[in-house]
C-alpha positions as CSV (number, residue, x, y, z in Angstrom):
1,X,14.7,-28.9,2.0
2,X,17.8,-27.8,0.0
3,X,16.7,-29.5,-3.1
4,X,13.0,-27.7,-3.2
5,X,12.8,-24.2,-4.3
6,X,12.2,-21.8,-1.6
7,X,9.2,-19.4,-1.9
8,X,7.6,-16.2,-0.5
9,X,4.5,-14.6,-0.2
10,X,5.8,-11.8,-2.0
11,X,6.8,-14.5,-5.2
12,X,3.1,-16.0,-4.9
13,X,1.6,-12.8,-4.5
14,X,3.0,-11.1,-7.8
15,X,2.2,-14.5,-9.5
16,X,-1.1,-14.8,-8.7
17,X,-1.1,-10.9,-10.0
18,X,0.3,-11.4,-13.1
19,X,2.3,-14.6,-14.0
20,X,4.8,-12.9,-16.7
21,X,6.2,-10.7,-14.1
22,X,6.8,-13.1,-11.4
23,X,8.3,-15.3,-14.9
24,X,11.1,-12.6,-15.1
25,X,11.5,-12.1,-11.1
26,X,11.6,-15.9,-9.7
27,X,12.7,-17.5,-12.6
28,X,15.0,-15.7,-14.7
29,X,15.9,-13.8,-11.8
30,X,15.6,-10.3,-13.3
31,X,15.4,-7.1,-11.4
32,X,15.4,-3.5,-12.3
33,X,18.5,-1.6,-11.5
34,X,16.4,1.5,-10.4
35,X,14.7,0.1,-7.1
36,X,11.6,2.0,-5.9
37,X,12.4,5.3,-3.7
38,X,8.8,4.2,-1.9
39,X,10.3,0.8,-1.0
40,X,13.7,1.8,-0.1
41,X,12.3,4.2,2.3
42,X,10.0,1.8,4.4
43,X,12.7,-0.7,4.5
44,X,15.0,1.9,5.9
45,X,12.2,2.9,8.5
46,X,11.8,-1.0,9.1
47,X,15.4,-1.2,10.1
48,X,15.0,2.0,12.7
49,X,12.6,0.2,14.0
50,X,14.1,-3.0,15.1
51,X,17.4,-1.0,15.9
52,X,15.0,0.6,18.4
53,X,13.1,-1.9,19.7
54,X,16.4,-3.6,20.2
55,X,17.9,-1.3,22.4
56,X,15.4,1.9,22.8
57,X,18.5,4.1,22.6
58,X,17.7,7.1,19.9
59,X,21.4,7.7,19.3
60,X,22.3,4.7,17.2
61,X,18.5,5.1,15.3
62,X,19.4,8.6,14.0
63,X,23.5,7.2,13.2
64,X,21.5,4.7,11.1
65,X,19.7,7.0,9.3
66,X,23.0,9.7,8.7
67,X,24.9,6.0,7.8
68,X,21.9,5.9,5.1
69,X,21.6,9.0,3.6
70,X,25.2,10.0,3.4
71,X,25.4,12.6,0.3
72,X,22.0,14.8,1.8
73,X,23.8,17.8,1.7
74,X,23.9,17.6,-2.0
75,X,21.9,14.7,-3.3
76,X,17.9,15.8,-2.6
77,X,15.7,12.8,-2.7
78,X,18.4,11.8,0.4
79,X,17.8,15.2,2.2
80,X,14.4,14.6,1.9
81,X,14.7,10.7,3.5
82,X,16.8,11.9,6.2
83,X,14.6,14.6,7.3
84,X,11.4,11.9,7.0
85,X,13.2,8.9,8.7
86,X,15.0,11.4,11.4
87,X,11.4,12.8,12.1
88,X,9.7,10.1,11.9
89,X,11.9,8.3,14.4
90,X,12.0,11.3,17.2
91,X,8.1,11.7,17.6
92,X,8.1,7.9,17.7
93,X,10.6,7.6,20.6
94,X,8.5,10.1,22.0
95,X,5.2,8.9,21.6
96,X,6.3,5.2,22.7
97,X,8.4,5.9,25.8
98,X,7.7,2.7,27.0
99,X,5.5,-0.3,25.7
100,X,2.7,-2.6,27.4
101,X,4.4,-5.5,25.3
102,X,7.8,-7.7,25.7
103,X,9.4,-8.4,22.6
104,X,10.0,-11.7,21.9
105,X,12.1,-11.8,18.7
106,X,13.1,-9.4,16.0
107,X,12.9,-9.6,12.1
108,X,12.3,-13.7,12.8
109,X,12.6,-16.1,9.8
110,X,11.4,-19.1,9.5
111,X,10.9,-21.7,7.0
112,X,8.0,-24.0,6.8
113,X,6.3,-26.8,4.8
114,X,3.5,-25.8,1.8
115,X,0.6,-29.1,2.6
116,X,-1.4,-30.4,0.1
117,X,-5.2,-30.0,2.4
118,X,-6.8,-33.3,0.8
119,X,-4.0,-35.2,1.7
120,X,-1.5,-33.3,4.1
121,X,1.5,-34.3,2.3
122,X,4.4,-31.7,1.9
123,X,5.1,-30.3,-1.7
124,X,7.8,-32.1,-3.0
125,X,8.7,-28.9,-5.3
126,X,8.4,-26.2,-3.0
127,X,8.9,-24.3,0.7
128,X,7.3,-21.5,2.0
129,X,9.7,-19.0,3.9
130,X,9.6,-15.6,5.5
131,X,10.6,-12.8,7.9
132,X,8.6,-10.8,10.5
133,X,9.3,-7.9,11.7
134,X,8.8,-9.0,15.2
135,X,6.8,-11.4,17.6
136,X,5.9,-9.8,21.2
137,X,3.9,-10.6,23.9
138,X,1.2,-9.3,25.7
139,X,0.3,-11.0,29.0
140,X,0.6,-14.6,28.4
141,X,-0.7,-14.3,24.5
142,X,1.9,-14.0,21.4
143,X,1.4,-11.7,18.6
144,X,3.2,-10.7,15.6
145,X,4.9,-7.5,15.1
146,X,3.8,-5.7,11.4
147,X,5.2,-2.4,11.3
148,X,3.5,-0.1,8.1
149,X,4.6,3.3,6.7
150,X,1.4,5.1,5.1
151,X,-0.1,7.8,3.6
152,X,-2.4,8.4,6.1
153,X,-4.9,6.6,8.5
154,X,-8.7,6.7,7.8
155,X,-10.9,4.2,8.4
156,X,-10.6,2.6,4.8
157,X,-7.4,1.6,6.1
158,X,-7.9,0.4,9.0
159,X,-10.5,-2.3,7.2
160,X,-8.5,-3.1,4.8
161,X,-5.5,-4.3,7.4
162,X,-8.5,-7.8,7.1
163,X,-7.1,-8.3,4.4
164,X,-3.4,-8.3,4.8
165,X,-3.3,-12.0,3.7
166,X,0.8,-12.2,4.1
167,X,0.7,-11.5,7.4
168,X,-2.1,-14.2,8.0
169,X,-0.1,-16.6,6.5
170,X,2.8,-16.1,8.0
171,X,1.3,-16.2,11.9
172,X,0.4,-19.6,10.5
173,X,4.0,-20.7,9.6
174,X,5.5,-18.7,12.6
175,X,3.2,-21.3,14.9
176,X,4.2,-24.5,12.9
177,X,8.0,-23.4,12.7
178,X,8.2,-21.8,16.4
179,X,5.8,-24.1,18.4
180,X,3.8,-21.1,19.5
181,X,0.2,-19.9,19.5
182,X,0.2,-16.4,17.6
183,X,-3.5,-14.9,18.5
184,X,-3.5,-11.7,16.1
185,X,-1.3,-9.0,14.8
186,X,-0.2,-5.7,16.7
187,X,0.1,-3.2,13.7
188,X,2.4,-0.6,14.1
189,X,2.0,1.8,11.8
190,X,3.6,4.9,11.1
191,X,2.2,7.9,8.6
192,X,4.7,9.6,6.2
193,X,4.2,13.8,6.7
194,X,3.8,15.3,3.3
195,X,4.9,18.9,4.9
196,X,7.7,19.9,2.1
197,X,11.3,21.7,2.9
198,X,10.6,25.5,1.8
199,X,13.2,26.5,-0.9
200,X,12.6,30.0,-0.1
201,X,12.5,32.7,-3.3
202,X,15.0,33.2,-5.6
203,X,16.0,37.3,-6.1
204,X,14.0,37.5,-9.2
205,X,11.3,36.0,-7.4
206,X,11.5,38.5,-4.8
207,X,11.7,41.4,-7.0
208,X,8.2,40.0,-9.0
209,X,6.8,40.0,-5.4
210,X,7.5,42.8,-4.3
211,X,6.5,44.7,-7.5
212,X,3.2,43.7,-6.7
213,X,3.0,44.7,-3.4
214,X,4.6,48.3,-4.2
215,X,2.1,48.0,-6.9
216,X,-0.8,48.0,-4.5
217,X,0.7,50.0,-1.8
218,X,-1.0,53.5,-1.5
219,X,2.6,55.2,-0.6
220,X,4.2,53.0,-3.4
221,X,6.4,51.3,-0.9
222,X,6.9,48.0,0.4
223,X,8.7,46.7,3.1
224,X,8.6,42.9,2.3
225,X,11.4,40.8,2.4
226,X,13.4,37.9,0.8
227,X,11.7,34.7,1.8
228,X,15.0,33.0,2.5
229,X,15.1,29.4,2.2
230,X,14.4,26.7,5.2
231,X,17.3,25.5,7.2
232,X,17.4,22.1,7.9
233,X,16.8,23.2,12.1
234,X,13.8,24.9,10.8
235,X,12.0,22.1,8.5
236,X,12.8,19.4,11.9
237,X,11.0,21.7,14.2
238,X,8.0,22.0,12.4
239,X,8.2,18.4,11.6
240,X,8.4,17.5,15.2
241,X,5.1,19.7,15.8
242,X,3.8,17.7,13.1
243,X,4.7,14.4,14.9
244,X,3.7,15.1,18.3
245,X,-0.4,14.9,16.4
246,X,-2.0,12.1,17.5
247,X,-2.8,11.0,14.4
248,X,0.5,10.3,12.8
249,X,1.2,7.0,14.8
250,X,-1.4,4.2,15.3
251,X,-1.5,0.8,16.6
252,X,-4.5,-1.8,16.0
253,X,-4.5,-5.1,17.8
254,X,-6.3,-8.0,15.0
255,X,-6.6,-11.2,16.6
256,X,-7.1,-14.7,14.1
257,X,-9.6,-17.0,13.2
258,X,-7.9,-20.8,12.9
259,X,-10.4,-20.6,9.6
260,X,-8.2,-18.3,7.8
261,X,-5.7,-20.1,7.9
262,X,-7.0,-23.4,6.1
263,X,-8.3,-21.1,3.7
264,X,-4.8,-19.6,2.9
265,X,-2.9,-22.7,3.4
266,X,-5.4,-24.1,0.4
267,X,-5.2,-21.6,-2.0
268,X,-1.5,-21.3,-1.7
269,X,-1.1,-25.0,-2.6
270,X,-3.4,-24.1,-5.4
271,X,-0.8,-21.7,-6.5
272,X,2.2,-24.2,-6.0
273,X,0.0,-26.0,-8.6
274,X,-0.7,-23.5,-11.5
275,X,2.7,-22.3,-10.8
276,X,4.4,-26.1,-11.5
277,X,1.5,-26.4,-14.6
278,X,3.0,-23.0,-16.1
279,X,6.7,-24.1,-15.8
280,X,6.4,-27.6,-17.1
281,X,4.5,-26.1,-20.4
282,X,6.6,-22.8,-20.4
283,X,4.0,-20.2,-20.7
284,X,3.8,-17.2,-18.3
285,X,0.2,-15.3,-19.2
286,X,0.4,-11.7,-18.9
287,X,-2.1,-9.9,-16.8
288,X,-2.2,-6.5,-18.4
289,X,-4.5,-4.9,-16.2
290,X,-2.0,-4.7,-13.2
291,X,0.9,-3.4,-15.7
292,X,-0.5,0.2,-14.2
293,X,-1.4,-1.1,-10.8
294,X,-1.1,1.9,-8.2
295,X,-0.7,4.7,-11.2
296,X,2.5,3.5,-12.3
297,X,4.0,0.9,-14.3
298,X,5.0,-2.5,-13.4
299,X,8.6,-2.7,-13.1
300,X,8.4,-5.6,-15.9
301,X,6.7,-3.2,-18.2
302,X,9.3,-2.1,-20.1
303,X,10.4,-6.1,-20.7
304,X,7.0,-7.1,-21.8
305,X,6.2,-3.9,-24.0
306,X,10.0,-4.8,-25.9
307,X,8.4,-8.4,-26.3
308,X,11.3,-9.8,-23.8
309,X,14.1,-7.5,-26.2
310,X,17.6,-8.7,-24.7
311,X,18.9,-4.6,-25.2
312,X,16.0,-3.6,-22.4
313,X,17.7,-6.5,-20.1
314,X,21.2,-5.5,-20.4
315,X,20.5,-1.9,-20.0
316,X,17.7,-1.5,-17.9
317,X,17.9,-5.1,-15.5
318,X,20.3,-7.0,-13.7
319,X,20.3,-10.1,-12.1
320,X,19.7,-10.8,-8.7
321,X,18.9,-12.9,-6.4
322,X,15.2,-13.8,-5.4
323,X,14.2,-12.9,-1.6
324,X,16.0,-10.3,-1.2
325,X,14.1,-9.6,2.3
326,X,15.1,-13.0,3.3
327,X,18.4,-12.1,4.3
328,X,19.9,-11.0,7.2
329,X,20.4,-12.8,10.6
330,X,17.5,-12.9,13.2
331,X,18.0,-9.6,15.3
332,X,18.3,-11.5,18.4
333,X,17.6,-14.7,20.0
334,X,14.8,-16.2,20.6
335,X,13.1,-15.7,24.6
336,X,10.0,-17.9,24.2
């Protein structure tokens, strides 16, 4: 397969999205050097996880997270992580003390073939590959691990988890790779607390407070004081009230439908297609109504808007290599 060019969902995903972008990410390899704080922090909560599921110890969870947020004391978008990935991580140990499922295997990769469906021949340009975050079982059944950091859980959500076409896909592969019947997905997801630090008030602050409340006093007095601000012991207690609520962890069994899966497996090759069409005549459409996707920019915008401007590259990209979640060794054997 070493002469084929490896692919992932997340390359066919942001080409079907917008062609241009995937263009400066798969082909010429481009990233930006700024990576997104959003990103960074679920992939630090994915690696909690599986250093938990691995052992169930809390000790070496919470060293991972100090090991990853080593200048918190003055650098505070890390303070903030910590306090989010340490809290996160305590009312989940506590929550799942034990589990009604074995796991299997940990952050499993896999590699598979990409089949043409009218004549099941294997794409002579391209492979499919992947990594889950875990496959478990549950009685005599197999299912796929997908752990999720979000917002919060409503009911749109929940629906919407249909849709999660990666994860689709990949149950497929894992079964073709592995030799195993995957029947669904166990979602694991996790809610990010929006609760905030408290920086207290500064004296001036105080003093504009208090003025008031002297102000409205009917001896002229006040006996307010300094709100001083939260120490770290503080903000993690009322974090850990926060994540002993029901509602801020969540797990929804989905199983398959075999139809999905010929449906996926179709229009990926359809993509393999438009993809090797684009390449051979060297024009990458943009898709300008996802430059804003999610209320902010693309991280290509800046390239595009310069008309591909070699300054923006140098200063504002670097290159690096596609698949970035593809590396990494399996977390542990595999017990099928």
């Amino acid at each position: 397969m070493s002469d084929r060019m490896t692919t992932s969902y997340s390359m066919w995903s942001l080409f079907r999205n917008c062609r241009k972008a995937a263009h400066w990410r798969y082909v010429l390899e481009l990233a930006p050097f700024e990576k997104d704080r959003h990103l960074s922090f679920g992939s630090l909560i994915h690696e909690c996880l599986e250093t938990w599921h691995q052992g169930r110890q809390l000790a070496p969870v919470l060293d991972h997270i100090d090991r990853a947020c080593p200048n918190r004391a003055q650098d505070e978008d890390q303070r903030r992580v910590w306090h989010l990935a340490t809290a996160i991580m305590r009312g989940y140990s506590a929550r799942y003390p034990t589990e009604d499922f074995e796991v299997v295997a940990l952050e499993k990769k896999f590699e598979g073939e990409i089949i043409n469906p009218e004549t099941g021949a294997s794409s002579r340009s391209f492979v499919l590959a992947g990594k889950v975050d875990g496959i478990v079982r549950i009685g005599d059944q197999h299912f796929l691990l997908e752990h999720k950091t979000a917002a919060a859980i409503d009911a749109s959500y929940l629906e919407r988890l249909w849709t999660d076409f990666q994860i689709t896909l990949y149950a497929s592969y894992v079964e073709q790779a592995l030799g195993i019947h995957v029947a669904g997905i166990l979602y694991n997801v996790l809610v990010k607390a929006r609760l905030q630090q408290s920086a207290g008030e500064t004296e001036v602050e105080f003093e504009a407070r208090r003025a008031e409340l002297v102000a409205k006093s009917k001896t002229g007095k006040s006996s307010a004081k300094r709100r001083m601000p939260e120490t770290d012991d503080e903000f993690q207690a009322r974090l850990a009230e926060k994540y002993a609520e029901p509602e801020m962890f969540h797990r929804e069994l989905l199983y398959l439908s075999r139809d999905q899966f010929t449906t996926l497996r179709a229009e990926l090759w359809e993509l393999t297609q438009a993809f090797l069409d684009a390449r051979r005549r060297d024009v990458w459409y943009q898709n300008t109504s996802f430059c804003f996707q999610y209320g902010k920019p693309c991280p290509y915008f800046a390239l595009c808007r310069s008309g591909g401007s070699p300054n923006v590259a140098e200063n504002f990209y670097e290159h690096r290599e596609p698949h970035e979640e593809l590396r990494g060794a399996d977390a542990q054997p595999d017990t099928f």
